[in-house]
N, C-alpha and C positions, 0 to 999 in steps of 0.2 A: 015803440017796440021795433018798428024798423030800423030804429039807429042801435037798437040792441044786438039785433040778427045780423045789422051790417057790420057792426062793431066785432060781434062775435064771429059772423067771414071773416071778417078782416084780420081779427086775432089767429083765424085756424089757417088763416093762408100765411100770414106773417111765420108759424109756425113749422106748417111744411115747409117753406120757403127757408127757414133755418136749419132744420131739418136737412133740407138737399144742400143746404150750403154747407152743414156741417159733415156731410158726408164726400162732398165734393171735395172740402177740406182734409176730411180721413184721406180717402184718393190720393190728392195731391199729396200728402205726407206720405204718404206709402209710397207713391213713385218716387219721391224726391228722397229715401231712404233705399228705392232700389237703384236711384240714380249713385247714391252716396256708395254705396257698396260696390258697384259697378266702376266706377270712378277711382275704390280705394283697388282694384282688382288692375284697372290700366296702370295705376300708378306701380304699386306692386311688377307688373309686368314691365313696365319701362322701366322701374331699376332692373329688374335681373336684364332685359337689353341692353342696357349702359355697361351695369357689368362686364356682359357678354363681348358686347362690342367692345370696351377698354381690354380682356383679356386677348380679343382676334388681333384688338392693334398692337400690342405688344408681342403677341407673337408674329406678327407681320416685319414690325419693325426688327425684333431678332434673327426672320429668316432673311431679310434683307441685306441684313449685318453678314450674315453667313456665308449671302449670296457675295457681298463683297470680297470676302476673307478669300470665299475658292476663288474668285474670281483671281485675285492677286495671287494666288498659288496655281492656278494656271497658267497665268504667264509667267511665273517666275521659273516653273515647269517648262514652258517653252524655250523661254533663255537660256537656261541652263543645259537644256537640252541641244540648241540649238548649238549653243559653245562646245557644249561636247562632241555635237558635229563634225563642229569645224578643227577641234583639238585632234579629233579621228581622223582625219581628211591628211592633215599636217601630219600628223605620224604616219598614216600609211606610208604619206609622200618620200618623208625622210627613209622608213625603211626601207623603200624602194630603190631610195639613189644608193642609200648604203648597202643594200644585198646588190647592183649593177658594178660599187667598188668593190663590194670583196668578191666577187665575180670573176673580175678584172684583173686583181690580186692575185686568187687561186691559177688563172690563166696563166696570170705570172711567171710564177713560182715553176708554177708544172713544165712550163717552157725550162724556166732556169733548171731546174731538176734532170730535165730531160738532157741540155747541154752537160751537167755537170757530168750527168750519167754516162753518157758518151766520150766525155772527151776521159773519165774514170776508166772506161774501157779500154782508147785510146792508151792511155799511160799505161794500164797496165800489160796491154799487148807490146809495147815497145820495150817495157821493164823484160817482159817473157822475152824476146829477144835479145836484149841487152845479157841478159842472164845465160841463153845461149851460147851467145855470141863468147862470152867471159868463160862458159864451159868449156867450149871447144875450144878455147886459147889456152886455157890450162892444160886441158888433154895434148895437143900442141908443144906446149912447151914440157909439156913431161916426156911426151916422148923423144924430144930431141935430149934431152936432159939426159935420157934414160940411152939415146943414140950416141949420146958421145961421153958419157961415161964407158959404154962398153967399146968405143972405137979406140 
């Protein structure tokens, strides 16, 4: 009877003892389903980051490209501008000499004008004499004309 009583301990410990191991089991399954779920939720999560991250670097890489683009259009802006500067600087310079000859020119002229003017004058104060001079010769000879007709 004692190996019956042991036997049957032994049978109700073996028992509980399946019992906690079967439950231990449950446990573990149960973690290892909230592991699995948790696991498909990082994964889940690190595609939408990949995504995310594949869509930052393509925009990255675009604004780079961008940045390139003005970049080149700001110095092309500079050059251009710079030319034009210098194209301004050159034109002034020319207008400048050219407004000191026609300057020079008009001085000219005004001189020569003023000569013409004068010696215009000239002529014709001498012609007004000369014209005189021809009156009073005519009156002159008219009256001798007219003196010796009647002598």
């Amino acid at each position: 009877m004692d190996k019956l009583k042991n036997t049957s301990k032994e049978s109700n410990n073996l028992k509980t003892e399946m019992l906690l191991r079967d439950r231990r089991a449950q446990q573990l399954q149960k973690t290892l389903e909230q592991y699995k779920e948790e696991l498909s939720d990082y994964e889940s999560q690190c595609d939408t980051l990949t995504q995310t991250l594949e869509r930052v670097q393509r925009d990255l890489a675009q604004s780079e490209s961008e940045k390139a683009s003005l970049l080149r259009e700001v110095s092309t802006s500079r050059a251009l501008s710079s030319t034009l500067d210098n194209a301004k600087y050159q034109l002034q310079k020319r207008i400048t000499v050219e407004n000191e000859r026609l300057q020079s020119a008009i001085k000219s002229l005004q001189t020569e004008k003023d000569l013409v003017l004068n010696q215009l004058k000239t002529e014709k104060s001498r012609a007004d004499r000369l014209e005189k001079v021809v009156h009073t010769n005519q009156i002159q000879k008219s009256s001798r004309q007219h003196v010796m007709k009647h002598n």
